[in-house]
DRENDO-1510 file (C-alpha; in Angstrom, 1 decimal, always signed):
<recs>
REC; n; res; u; v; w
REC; 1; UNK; +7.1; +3.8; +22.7 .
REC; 2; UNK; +7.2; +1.2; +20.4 .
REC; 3; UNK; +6.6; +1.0; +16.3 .
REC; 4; UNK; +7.6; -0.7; +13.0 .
REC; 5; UNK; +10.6; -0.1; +10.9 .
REC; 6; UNK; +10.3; -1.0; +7.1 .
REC; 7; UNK; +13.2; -2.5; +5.5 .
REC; 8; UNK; +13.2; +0.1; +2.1 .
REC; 9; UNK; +13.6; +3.4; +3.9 .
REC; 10; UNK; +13.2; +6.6; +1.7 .
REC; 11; UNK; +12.5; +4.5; -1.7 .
REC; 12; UNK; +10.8; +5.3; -4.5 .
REC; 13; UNK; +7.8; +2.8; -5.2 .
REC; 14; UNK; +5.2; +2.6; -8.4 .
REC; 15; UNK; +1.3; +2.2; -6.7 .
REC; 16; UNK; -1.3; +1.5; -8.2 .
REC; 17; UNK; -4.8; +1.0; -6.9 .
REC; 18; UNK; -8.1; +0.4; -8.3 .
REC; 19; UNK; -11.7; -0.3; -6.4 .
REC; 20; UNK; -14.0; -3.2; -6.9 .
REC; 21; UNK; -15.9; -1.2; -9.9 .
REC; 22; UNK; -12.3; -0.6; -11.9 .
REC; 23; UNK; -12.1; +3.4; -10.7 .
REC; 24; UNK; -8.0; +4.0; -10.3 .
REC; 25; UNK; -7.4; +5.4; -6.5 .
REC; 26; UNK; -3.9; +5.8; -6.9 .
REC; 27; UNK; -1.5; +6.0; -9.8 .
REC; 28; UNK; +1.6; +7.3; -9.3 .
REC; 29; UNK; +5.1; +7.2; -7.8 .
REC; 30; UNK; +4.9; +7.4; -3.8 .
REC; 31; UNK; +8.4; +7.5; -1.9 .
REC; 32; UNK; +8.6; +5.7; +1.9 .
REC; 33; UNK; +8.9; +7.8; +4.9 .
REC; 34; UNK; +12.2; +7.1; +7.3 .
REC; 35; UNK; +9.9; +4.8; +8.8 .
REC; 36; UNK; +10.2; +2.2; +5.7 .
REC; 37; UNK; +6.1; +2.8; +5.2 .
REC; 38; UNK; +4.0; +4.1; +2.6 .
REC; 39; UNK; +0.8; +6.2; +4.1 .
REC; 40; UNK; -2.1; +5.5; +2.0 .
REC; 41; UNK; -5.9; +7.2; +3.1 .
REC; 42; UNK; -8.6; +4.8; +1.1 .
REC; 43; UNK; -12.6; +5.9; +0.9 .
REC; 44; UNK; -13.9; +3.6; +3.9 .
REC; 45; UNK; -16.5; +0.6; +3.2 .
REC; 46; UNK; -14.7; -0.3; +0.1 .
REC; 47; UNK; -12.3; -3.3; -1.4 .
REC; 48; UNK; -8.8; -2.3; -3.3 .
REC; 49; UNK; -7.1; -4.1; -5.6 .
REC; 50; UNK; -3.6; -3.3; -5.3 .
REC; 51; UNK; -0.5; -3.5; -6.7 .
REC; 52; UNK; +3.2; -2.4; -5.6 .
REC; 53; UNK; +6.4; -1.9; -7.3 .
REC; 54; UNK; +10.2; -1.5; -6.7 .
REC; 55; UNK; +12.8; -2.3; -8.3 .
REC; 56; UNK; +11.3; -4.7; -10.5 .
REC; 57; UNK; +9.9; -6.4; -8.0 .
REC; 58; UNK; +6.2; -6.4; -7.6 .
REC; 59; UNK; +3.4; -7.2; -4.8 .
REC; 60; UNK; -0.8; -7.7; -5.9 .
REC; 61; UNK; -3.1; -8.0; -2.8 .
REC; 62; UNK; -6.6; -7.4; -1.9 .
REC; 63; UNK; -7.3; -4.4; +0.9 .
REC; 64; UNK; -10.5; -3.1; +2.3 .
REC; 65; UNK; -11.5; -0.5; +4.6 .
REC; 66; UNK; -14.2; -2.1; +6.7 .
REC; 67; UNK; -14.8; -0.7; +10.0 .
REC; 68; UNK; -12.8; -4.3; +11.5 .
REC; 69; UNK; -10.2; -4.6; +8.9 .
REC; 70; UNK; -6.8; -3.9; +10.0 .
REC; 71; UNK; -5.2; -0.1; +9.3 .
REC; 72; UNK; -2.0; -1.2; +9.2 .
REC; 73; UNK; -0.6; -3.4; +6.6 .
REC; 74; UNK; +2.3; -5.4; +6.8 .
REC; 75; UNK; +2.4; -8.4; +5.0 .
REC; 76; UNK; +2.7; -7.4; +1.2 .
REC; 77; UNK; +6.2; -9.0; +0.2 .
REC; 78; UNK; +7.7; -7.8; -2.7 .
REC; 79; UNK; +8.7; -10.4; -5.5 .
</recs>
């Protein structure tokens, strides 16, 4: 069996995300599993603007939930 290992395991992170018409999804503090991952369930059909903090570090990208689009994120770097 194989998988993915995050490098911030069991952290504490500030998430925020709003939808393309400016509703807020998600607000609030969200801690990573032992995994290094955050599990995040999104309405489907729909573009997210996100944005991710730690430490004062942040991360802003664009995610959607089209029936192609990857389910899986790992390339939001934080800064």
């Amino acid at each position: 069996m194989t998988g993915c290992q995050g490098e911030l395991v069991e952290k504490e992170f500030d998430v925020y995300i709003e939808d393309e018409d400016g509703n807020v999804i998600v607000d609030e503090k969200m801690t990573s599993y032992q995994n290094g991952f955050i599990d995040l369930w999104l309405p489907r059909d729909k573009k997210f603007k996100t944005k991710i903090g730690y430490n004062g570090k942040t991360v802003e990208s664009e995610i959607s939930t089209f029936e192609n689009d990857a389910t899986c994120i790992t390339t939001m770097q934080l800064m």
